[in-house]
C-alpha positions as CSV (number, residue, x, y, z in Angstrom):
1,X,86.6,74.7,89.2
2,X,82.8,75.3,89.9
3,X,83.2,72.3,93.0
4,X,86.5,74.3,94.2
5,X,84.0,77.3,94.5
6,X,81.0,75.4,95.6
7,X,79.0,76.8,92.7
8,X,75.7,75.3,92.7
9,X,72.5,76.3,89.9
10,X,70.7,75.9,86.8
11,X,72.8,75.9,83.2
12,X,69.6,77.2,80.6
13,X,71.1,75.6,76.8
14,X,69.5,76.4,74.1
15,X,69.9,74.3,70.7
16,X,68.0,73.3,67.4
17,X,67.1,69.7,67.0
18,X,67.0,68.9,63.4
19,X,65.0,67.1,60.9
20,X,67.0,64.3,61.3
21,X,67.5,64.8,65.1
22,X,70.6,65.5,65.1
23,X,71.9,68.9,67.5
24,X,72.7,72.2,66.1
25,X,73.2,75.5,67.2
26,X,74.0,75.0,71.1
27,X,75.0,78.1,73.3
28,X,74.2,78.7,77.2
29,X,71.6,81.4,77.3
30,X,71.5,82.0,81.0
31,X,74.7,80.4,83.2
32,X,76.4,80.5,86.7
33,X,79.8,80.8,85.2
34,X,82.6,78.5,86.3
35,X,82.6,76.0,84.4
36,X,78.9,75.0,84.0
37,X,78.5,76.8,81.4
38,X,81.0,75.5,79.4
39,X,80.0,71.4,80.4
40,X,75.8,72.3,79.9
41,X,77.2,72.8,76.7
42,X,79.6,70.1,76.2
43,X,76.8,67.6,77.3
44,X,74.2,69.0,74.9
45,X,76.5,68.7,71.9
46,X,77.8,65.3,72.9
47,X,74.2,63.4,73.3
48,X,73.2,61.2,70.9
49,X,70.1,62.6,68.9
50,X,66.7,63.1,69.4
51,X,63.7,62.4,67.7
52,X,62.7,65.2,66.2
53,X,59.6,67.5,66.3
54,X,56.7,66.7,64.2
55,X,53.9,68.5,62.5
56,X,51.4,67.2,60.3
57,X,52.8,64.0,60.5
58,X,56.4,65.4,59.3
59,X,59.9,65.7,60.9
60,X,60.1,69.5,61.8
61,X,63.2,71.7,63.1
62,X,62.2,72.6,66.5
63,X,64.0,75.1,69.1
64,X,64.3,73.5,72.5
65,X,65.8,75.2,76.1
66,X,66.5,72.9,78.3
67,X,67.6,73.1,82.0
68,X,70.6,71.8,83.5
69,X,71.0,71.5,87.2
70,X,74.3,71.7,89.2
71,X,73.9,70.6,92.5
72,X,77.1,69.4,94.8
73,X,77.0,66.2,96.9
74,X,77.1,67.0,100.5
């Protein structure tokens, strides 16, 4: 829909990467709608996980907010 449109921008996800580094807690915090919200998201959840954050030498639960570009092919 968003290449129908010709919707171009930056997706902002923000999501919790655990102990373990696995990804929890994923919503689009700032979008451009059609779609790209929906796949920013889709592609977060769907990544393999992360190493995690660490503090003191321990695995900590840290908040991340990454973001996504959109950019059509000309």
């Amino acid at each position: 829909m968003a290449r129908r449109m010709r919707v171009e921008g930056r997706v902002y996800v923000e999501f919790v990467v655990g102990k373990d580094g696995q990804i929890t807690d994923v919503k689009a915090v700032k979008g451009v709608g059609a779609g790209c919200d929906e796949e920013a998201v889709r592609i977060i959840q769907n990544s393999p996980p992360w190493n995690p954050g660490r503090q003191r030498g321990k695995s900590v639960k840290q908040r991340m907010v990454l973001p996504i570009i959109f950019k059509l092919a000309e």
